[in-house]
PAZAPA-4460 file (N, C-alpha, C; in steps of 0.05 Angstrom, whole numbers, plus 32768, in hexadecimal, padded with zeros to 4 digits):
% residues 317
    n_x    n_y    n_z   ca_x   ca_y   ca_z    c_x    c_y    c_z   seq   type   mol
   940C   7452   89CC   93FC   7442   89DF   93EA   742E   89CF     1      X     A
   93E9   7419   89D3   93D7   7401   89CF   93B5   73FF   89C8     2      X     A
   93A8   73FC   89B8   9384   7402   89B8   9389   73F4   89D9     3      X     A
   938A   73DF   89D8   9385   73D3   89F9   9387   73E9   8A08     4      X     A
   939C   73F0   8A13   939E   7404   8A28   9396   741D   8A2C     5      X     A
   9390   7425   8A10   937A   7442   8A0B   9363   743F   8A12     6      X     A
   9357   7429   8A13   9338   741E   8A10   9330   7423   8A30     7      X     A
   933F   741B   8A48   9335   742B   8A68   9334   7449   8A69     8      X     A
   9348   7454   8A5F   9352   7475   8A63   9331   7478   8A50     9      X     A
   9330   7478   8A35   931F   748B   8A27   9300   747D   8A35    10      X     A
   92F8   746E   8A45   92DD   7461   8A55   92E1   7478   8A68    11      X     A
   92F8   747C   8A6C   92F7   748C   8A99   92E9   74A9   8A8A    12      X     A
   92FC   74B0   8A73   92F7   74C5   8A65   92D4   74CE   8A63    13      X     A
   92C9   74B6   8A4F   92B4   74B3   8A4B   9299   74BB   8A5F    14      X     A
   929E   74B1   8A70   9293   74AD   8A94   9292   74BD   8A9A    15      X     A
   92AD   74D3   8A95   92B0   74ED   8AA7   929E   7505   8A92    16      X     A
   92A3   7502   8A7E   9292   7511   8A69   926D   750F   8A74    17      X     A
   9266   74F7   8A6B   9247   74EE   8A79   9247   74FD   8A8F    18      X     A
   9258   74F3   8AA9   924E   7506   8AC1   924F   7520   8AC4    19      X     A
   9262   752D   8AB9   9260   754C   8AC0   9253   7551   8AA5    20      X     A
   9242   7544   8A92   922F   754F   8A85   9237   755B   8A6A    21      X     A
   9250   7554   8A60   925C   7564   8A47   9266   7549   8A30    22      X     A
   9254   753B   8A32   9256   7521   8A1D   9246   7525   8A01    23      X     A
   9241   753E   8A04   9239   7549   89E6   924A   7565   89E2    24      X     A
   925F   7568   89EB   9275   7579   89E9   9277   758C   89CE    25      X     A
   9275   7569   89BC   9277   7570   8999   9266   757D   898A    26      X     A
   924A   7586   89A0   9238   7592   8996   923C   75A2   8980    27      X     A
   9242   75B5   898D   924D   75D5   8977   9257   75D4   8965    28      X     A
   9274   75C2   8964   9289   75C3   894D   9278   75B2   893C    29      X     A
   9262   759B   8940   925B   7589   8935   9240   759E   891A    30      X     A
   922A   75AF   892D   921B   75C2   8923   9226   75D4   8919    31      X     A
   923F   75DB   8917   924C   75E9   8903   9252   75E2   88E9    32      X     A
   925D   75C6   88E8   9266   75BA   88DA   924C   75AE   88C7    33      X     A
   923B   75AA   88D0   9221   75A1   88BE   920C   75C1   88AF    34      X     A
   9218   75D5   88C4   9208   75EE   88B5   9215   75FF   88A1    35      X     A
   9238   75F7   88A1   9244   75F8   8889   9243   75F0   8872    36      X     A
   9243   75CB   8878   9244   75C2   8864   9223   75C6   8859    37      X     A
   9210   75CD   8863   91F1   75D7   884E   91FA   75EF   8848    38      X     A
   9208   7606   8850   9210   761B   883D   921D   7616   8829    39      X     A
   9235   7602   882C   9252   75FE   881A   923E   75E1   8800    40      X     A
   9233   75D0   880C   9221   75B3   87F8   920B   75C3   87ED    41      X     A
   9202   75DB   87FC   91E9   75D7   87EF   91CD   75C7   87E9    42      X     A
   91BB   75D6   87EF   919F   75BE   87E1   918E   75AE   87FB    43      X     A
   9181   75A9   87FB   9173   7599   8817   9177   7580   881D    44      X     A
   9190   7571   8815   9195   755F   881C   91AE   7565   881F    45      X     A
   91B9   757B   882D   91D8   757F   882D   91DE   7580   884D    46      X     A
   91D6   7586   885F   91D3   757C   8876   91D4   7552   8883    47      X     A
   91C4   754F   8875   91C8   7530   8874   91E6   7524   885F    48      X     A
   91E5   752D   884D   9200   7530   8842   9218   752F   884F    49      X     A
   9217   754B   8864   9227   7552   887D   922D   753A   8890    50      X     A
   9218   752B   8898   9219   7518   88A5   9227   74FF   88A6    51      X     A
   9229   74FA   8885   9235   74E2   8873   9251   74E7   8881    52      X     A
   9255   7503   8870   9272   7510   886D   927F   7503   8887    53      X     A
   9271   750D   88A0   9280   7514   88C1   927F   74F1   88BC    54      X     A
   9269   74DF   88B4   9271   74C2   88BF   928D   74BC   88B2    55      X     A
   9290   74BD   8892   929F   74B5   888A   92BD   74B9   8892    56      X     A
   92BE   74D2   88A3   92D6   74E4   88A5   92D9   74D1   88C5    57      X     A
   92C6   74D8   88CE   92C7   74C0   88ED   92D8   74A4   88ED    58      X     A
   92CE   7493   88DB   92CA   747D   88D3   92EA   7474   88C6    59      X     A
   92F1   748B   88B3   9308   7485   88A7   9326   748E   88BA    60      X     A
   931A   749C   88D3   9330   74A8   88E8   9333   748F   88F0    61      X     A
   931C   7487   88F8   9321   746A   890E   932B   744E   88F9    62      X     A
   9321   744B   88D7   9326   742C   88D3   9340   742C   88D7    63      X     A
   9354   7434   88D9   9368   7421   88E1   9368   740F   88F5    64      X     A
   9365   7421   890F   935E   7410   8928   934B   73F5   8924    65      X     A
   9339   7402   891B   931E   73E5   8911   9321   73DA   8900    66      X     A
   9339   73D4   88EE   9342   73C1   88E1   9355   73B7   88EB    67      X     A
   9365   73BB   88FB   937B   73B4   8910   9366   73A1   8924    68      X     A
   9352   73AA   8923   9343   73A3   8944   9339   738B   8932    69      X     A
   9330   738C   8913   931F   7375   8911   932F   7360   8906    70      X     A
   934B   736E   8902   9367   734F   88F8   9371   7345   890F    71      X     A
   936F   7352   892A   9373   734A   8945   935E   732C   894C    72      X     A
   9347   7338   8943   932B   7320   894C   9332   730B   8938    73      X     A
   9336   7313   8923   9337   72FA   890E   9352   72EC   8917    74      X     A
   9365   72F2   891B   937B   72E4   891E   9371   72D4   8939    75      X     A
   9363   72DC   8952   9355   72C7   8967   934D   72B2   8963    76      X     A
   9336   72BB   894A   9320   72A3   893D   9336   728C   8933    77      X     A
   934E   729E   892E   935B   7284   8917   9368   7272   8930    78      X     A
   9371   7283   8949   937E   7270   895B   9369   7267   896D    79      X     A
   9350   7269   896C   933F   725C   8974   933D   7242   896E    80      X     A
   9333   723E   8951   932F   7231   893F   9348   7213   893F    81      X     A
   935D   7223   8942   937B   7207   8943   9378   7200   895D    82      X     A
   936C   7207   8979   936B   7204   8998   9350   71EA   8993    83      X     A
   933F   71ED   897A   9322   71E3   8981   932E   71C4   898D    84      X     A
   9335   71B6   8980   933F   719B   898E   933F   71A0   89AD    85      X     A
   9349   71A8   89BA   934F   71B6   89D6   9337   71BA   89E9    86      X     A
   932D   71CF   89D8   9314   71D8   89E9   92FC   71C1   89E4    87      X     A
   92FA   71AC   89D9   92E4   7199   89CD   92EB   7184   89E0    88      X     A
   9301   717C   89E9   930B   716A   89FF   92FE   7177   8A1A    89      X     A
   9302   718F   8A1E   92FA   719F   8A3A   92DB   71AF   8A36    90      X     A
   92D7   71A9   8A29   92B6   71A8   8A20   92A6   718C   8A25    91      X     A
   92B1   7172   8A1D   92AB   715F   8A1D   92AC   7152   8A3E    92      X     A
   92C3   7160   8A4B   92C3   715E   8A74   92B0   716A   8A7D    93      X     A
   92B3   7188   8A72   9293   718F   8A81   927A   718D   8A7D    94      X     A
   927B   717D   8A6D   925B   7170   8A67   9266   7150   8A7D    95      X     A
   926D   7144   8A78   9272   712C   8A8B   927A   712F   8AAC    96      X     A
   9280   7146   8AB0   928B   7145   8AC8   9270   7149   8AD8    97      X     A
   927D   7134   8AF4   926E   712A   8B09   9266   7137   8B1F    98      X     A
   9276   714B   8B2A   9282   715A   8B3B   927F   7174   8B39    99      X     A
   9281   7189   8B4E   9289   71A0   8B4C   92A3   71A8   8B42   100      X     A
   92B1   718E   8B55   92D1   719B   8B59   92DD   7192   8B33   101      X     A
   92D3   7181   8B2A   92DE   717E   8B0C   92CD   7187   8AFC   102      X     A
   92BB   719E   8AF9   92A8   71AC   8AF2   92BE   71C5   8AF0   103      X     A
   92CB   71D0   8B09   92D3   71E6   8B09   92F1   71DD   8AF8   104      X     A
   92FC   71C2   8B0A   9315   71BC   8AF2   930A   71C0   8AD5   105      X     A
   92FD   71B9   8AC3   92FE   71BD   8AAF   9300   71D4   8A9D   106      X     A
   92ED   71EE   8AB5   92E9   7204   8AAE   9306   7215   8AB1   107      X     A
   9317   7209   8AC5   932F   7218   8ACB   933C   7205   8AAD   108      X     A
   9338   7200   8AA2   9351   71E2   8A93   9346   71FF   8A73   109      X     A
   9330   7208   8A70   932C   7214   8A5D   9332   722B   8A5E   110      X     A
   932E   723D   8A75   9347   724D   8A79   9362   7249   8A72   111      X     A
   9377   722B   8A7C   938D   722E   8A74   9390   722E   8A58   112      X     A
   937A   7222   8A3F   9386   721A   8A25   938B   723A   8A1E   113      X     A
   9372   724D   8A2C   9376   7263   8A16   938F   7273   8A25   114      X     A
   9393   7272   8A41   93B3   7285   8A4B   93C0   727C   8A3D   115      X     A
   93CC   7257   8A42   93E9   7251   8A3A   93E8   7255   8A14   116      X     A
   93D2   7256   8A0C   93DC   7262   89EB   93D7   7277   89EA   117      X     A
   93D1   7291   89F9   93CC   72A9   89F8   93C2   72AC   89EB   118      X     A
   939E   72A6   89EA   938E   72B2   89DE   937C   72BE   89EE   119      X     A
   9371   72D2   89E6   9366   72EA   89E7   933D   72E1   89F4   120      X     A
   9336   72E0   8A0E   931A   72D7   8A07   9306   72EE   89FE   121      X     A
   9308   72FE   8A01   92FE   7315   89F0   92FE   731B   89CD   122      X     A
   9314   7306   89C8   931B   7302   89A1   931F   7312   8993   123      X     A
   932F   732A   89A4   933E   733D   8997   932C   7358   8992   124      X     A
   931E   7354   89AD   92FF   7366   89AB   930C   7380   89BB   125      X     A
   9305   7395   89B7   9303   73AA   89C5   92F7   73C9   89BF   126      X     A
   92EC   73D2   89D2   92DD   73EB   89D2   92E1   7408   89D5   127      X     A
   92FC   740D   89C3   9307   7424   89C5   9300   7435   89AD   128      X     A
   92F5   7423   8997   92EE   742E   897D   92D0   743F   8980   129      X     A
   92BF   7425   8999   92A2   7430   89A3   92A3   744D   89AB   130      X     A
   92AD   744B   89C0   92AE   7463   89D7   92B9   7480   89BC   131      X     A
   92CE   747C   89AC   92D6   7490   89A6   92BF   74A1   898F   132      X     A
   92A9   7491   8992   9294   749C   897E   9281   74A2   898C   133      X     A
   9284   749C   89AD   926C   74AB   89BA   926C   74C0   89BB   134      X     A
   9277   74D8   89BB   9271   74F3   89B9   9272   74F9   89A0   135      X     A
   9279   74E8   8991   926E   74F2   896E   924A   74F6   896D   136      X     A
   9243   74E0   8976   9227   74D9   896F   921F   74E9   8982   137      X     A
   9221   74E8   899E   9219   74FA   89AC   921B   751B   89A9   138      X     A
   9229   7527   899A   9231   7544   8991   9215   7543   897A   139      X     A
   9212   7530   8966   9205   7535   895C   91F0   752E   8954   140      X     A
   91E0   7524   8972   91C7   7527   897C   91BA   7532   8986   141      X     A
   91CC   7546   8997   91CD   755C   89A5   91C7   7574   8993   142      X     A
   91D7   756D   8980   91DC   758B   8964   91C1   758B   894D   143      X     A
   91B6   756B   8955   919B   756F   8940   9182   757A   8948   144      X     A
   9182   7572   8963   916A   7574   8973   917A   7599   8981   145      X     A
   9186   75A6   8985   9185   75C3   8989   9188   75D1   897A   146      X     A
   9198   75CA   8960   9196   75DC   8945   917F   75E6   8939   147      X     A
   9173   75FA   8936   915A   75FF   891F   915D   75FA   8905   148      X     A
   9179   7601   88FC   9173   7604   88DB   917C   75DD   88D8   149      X     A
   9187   75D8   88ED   918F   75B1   88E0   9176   75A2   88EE   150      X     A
   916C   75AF   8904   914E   75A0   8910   9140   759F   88FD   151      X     A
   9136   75B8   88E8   9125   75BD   88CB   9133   75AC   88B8   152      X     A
   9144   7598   88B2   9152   7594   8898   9148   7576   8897   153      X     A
   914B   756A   8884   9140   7551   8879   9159   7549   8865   154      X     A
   9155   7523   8861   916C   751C   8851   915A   750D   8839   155      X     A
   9158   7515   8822   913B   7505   8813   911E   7505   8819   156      X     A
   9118   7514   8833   90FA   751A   8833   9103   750C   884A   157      X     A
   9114   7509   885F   9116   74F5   8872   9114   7513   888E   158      X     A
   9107   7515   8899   911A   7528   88AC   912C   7523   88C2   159      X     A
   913E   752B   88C1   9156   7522   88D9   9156   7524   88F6   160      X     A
   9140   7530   88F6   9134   7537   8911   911D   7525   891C   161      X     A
   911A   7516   8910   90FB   7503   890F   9108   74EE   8914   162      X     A
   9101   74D4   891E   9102   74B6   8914   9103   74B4   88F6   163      X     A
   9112   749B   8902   9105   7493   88D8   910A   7479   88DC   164      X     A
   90F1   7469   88D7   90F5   7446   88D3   9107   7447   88BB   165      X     A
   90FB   744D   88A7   9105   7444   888B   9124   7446   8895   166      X     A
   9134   7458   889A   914F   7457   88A5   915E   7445   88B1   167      X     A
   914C   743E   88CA   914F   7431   88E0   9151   7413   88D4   168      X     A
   913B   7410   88CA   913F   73EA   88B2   9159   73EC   88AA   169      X     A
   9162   73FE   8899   9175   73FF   8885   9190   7400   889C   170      X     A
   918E   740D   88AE   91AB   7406   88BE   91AC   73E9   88D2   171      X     A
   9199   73E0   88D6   9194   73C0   88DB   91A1   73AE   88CC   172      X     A
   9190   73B4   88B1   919E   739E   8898   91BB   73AA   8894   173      X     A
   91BD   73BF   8897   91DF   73C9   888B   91F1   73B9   889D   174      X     A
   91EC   73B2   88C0   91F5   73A4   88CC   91EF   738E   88D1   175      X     A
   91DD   737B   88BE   91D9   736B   88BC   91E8   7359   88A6   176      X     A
   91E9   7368   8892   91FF   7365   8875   9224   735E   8885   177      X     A
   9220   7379   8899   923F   7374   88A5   923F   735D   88B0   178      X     A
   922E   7355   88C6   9237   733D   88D3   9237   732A   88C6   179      X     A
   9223   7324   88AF   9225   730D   889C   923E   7306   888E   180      X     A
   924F   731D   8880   9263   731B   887E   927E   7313   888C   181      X     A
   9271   7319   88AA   928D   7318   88B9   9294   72FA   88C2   182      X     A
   927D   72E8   88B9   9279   72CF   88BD   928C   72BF   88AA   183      X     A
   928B   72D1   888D   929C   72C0   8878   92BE   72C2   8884   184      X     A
   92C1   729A   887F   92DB   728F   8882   92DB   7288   889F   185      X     A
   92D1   728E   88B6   92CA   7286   88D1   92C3   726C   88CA   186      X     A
   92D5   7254   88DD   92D0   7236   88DE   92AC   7239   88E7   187      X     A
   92A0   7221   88DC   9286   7212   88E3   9280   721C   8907   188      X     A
   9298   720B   891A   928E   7209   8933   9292   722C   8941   189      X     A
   929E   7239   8937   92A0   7256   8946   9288   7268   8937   190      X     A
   9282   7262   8920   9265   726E   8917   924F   726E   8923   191      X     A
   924E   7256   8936   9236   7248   8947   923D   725C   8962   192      X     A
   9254   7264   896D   9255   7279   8983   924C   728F   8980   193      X     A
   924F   729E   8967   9253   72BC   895D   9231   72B8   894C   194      X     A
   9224   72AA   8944   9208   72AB   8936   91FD   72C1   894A   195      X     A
   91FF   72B9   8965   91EA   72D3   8975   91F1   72F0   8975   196      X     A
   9209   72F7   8971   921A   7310   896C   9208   7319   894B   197      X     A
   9204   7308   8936   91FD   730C   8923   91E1   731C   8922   198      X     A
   91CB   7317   8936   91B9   7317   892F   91B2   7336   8955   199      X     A
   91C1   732E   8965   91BB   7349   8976   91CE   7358   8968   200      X     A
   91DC   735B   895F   91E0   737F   8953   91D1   7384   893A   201      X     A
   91C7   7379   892E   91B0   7387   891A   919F   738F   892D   202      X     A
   918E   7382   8941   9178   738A   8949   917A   739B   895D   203      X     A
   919D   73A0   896C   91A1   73B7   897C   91A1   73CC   896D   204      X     A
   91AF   73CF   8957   91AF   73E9   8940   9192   73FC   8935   205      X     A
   9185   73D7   8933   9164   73E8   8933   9161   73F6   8945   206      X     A
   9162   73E5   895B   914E   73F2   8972   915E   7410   8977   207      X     A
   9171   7416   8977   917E   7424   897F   9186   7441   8962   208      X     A
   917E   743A   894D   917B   7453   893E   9158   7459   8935   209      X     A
   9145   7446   8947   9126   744A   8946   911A   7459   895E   210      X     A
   9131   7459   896D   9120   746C   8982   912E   7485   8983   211      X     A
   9148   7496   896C   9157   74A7   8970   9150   74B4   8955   212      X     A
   915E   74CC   8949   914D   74D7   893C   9155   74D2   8918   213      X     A
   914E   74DD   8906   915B   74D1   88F4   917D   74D2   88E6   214      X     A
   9185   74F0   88F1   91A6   74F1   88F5   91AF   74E6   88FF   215      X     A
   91AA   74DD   8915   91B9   74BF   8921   91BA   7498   8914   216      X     A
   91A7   74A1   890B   9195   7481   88F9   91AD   7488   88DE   217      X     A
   91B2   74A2   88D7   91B7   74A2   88BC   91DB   74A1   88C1   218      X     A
   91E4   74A7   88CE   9202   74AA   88E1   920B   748A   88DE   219      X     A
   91FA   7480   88F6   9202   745A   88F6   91F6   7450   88D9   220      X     A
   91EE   7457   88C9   91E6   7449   88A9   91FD   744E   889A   221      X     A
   920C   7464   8899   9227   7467   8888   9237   745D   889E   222      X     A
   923A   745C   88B3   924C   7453   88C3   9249   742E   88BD   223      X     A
   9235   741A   88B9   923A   7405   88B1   9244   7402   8899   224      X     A
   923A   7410   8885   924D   740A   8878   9269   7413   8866   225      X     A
   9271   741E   8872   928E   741F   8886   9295   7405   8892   226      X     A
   9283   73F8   88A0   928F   73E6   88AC   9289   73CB   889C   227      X     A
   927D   73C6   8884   9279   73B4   8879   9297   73B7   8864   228      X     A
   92A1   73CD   8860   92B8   73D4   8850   92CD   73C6   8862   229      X     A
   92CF   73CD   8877   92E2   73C4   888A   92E4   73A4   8883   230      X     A
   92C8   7398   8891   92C5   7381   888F   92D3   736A   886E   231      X     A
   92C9   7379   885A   92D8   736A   8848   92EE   736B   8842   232      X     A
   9302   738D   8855   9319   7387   884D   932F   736A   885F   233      X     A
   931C   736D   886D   9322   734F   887F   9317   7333   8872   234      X     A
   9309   732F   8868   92FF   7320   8859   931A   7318   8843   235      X     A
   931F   7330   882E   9334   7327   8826   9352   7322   8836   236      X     A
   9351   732C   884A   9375   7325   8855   936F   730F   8864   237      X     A
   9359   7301   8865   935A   72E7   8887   936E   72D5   887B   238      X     A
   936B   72CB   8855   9376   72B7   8851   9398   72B9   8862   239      X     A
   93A1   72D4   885B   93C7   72DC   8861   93BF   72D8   887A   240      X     A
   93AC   72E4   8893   93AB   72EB   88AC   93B1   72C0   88B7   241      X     A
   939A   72BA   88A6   9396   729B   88B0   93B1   7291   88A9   242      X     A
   93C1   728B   8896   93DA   7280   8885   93EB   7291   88A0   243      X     A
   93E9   72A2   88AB   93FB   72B6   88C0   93F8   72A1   88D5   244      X     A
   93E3   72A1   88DF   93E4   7292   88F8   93E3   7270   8902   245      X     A
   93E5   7264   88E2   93F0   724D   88E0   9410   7253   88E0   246      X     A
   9419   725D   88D8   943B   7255   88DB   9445   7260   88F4   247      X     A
   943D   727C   88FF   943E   7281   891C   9434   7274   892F   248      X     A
   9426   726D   892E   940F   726B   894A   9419   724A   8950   249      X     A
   9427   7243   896F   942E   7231   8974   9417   7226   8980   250      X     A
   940F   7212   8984   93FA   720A   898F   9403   71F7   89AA   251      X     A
   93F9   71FB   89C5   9401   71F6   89DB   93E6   71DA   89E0   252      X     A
   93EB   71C1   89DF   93DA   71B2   89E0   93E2   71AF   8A00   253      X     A
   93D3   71BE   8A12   93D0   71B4   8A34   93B4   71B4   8A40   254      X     A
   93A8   71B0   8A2D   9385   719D   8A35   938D   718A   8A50   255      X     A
   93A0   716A   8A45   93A0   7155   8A56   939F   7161   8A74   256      X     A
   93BB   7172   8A72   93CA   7174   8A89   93B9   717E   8A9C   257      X     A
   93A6   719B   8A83   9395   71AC   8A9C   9385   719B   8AA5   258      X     A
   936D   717F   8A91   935B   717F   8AA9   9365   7169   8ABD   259      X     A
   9377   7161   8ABF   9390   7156   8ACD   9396   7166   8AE6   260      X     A
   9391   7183   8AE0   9393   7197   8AFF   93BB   7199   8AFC   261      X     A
   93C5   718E   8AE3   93E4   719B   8AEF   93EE   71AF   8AE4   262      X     A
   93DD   71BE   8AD9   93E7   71D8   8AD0   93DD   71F1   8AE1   263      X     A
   93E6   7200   8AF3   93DC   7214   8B04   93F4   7230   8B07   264      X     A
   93F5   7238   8AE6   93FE   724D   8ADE   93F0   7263   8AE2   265      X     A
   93F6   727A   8AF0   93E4   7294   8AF7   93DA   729F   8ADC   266      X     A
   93C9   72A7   8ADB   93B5   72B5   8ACA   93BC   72D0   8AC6   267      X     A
   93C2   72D6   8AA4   93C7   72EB   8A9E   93B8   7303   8A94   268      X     A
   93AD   7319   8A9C   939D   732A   8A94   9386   732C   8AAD   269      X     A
   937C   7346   8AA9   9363   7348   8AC7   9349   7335   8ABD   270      X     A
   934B   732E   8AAA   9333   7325   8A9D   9331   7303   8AAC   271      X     A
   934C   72F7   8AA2   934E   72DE   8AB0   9350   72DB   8ACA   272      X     A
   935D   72F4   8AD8   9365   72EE   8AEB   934E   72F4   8B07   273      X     A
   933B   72FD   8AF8   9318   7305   8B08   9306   72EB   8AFC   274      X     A
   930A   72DD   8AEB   9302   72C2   8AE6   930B   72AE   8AED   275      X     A
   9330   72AD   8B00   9335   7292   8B14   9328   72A1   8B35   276      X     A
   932A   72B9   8B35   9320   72C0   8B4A   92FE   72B0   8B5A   277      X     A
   92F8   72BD   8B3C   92DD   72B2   8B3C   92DB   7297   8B4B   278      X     A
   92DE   7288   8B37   92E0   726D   8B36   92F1   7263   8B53   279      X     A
   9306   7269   8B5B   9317   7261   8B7C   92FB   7269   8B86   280      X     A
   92F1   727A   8B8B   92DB   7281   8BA1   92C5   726E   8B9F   281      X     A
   92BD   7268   8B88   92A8   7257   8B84   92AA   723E   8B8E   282      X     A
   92C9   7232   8B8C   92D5   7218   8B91   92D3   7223   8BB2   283      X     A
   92D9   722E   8BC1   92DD   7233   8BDC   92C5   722D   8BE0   284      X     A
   92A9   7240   8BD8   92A0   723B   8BE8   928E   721F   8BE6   285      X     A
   9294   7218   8BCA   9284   71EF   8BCE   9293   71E8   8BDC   286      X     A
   92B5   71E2   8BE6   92BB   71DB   8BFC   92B4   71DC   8C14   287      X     A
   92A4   71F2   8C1A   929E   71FD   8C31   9283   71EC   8C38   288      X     A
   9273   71F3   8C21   9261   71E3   8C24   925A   71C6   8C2A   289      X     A
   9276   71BB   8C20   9276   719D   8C1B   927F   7199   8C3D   290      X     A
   929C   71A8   8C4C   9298   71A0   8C65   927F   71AB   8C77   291      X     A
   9276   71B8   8C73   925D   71B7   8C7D   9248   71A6   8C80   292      X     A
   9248   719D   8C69   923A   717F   8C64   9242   716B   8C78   293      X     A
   9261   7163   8C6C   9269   714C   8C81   9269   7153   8CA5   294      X     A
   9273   716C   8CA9   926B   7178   8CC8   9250   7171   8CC7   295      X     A
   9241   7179   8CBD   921E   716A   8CC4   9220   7159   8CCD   296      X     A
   9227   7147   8CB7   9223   7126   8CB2   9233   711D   8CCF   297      X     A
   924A   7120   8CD4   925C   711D   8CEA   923F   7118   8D09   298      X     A
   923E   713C   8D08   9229   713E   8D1F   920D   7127   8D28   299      X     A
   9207   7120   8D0F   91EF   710E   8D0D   91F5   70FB   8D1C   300      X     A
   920B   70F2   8D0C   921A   70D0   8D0F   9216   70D4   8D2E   301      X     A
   922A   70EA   8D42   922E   70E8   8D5D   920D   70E5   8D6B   302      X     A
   9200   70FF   8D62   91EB   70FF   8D75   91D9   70DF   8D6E   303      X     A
   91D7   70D8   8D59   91CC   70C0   8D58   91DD   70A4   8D68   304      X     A
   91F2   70A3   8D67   91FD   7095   8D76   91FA   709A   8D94   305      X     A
   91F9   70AF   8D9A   91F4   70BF   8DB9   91D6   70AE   8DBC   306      X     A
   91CB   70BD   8DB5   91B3   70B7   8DB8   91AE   708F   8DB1   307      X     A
   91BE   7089   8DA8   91AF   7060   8DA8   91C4   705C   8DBD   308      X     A
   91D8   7069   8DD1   91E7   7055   8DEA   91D4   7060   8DFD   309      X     A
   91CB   707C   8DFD   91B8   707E   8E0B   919A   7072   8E0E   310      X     A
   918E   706A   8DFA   917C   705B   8DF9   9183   7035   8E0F   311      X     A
   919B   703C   8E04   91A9   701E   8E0C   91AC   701F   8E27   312      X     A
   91B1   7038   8E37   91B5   7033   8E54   9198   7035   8E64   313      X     A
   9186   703F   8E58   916B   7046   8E62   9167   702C   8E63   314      X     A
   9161   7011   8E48   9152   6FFE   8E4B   915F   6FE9   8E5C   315      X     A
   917E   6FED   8E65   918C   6FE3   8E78   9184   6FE6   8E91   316      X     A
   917B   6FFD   8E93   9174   7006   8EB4   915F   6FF8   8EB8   317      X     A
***
């Protein structure tokens, strides 16, 4: 089966876990596994040790997928990047356009560049790698905060059971280092899209290992970088991935035609096909509105005309 098509099933999964209340499932096996390894490591930092271990072991189950998932996005960027001519024409309409109705043509015309070359508007993004680490983290948040002997344990004088800024910085910048990187070899004009992606997931990572305790802060800190490893192994393959999708990647120049309105090929995927939805409805109902208008305008015209032959027969009388 496909990451795509796994990515609904393990969400319903997800959902169903949360509601009947067993989304820390991993509890036990997880507090086992950390009160071993302080018998088997030894020492007061063998527990946090433990922690490394489970990310790394996490981390290395899943990079395949997440290097698959991040040569998927990069190969987008690259067919992004050969479309830009395309999309800069239908960028340049909807800034000029006068109208509703060639407002929405343009927006449907940018739809077609990315169907008829089959690109991806998501950029090869998906959240199957996320979800499959929610009951990791969740098992062993669960397992820090009800364990005694791992609630008592500390990693460097840090305790795992506490906050910890000093942590919390350090997995910020660790995902701050990644995104910086993930920028290298990305054209000029797609850097200018993705700069805001750069700068909310550092400050989600803070916020989000500063209010949880420090086994969690210390979990996502080896888990970036992991992902900064990932990141450069992409770094070195974009040049082959890029050189790939120049000799494959046919490029479908139908800008003219779309904002022309003669391309009205059905939309492939639920994603597009709830974004012409959208959009038909929106167009309906300015239509609607617009005869409305002219029905007004219609009505005026009569009663004002009504009203000046009537004026006209009174001053006759």
């Amino acid at each position: 089966m496909k990451i795509k098509g796994l990515t609904p099933i393990l969400l319903i999964v997800l959902v169903v876990l949360f509601v009947t209340g067993h989304a820390d499932f991993l509890k036990g096996p997880l507090a086992d596994f950390m009160s071993w390894s302080e018998s088997t490591i030894g020492g007061v930092n063998a527990v946090g040790w433990s922690i490394i271990i489970l990310t790394l072991v996490v981390r290395l189950i899943l990079l395949p997928m997440m290097v698959h998932q991040q040569r998927n996005a990069t190969i987008q960027q690259e067919k992004m990047r050969l479309l830009q001519p395309q999309l800069k024409k239908v960028q340049d309409a909807q800034k000029n356009a006068q109208t509703q109705e060639e407002q929405m043509l343009a927006s449907q015309a940018m739809m077609t560049i990315y169907r008829e070359n089959n690109v991806s508007l998501l950029g090869g993004m998906n959240f199957a790698t996320l979800i499959i680490q929610w009951p990791v983290f969740m098992g062993l948040y669960a397992a820090i905060r009800t364990s005694n002997d791992i609630a008592n344990a500390s990693f460097f004088g840090i305790s795992l059971s506490s906050h910890a800024p000093v942590l919390a910085i350090a997995t910020a910048i660790a995902y701050g280092v990644q995104a910086y990187l993930s920028m290298i070899g990305i054209p000029a004009e797609q850097k200018k899209q993705m700069q805001m992606m750069m700068y909310v997931m550092p400050i989600m990572m803070l916020f989000m290992t500063w209010v949880t305790n420090a086994g969690i802060a210390l979990y996502f800190f080896a888990g970036a970088l992991v992902m900064i490893l990932q990141t450069l192994i992409i770094i070195v393959w974009r040049p082959k991935l890029k050189a790939q999708v120049a000799e494959t990647f046919e490029v479908k120049d139908v800008a003219d035609d779309a904002l022309a309105g003669k391309i009205k090929s059905k939309p492939t995927g639920k994603f597009a096909e709830a974004m012409q939805a959208a959009q038909e409805q929106q167009q309906q109902q300015q239509q609607g509105a617009d005869r409305k208008d002219i029905t007004k305008s219609t009505q005026e015209r009569q009663s004002n005309s009504k009203g000046g032959r009537n004026a006209g027969k009174q001053q006759r009388k």
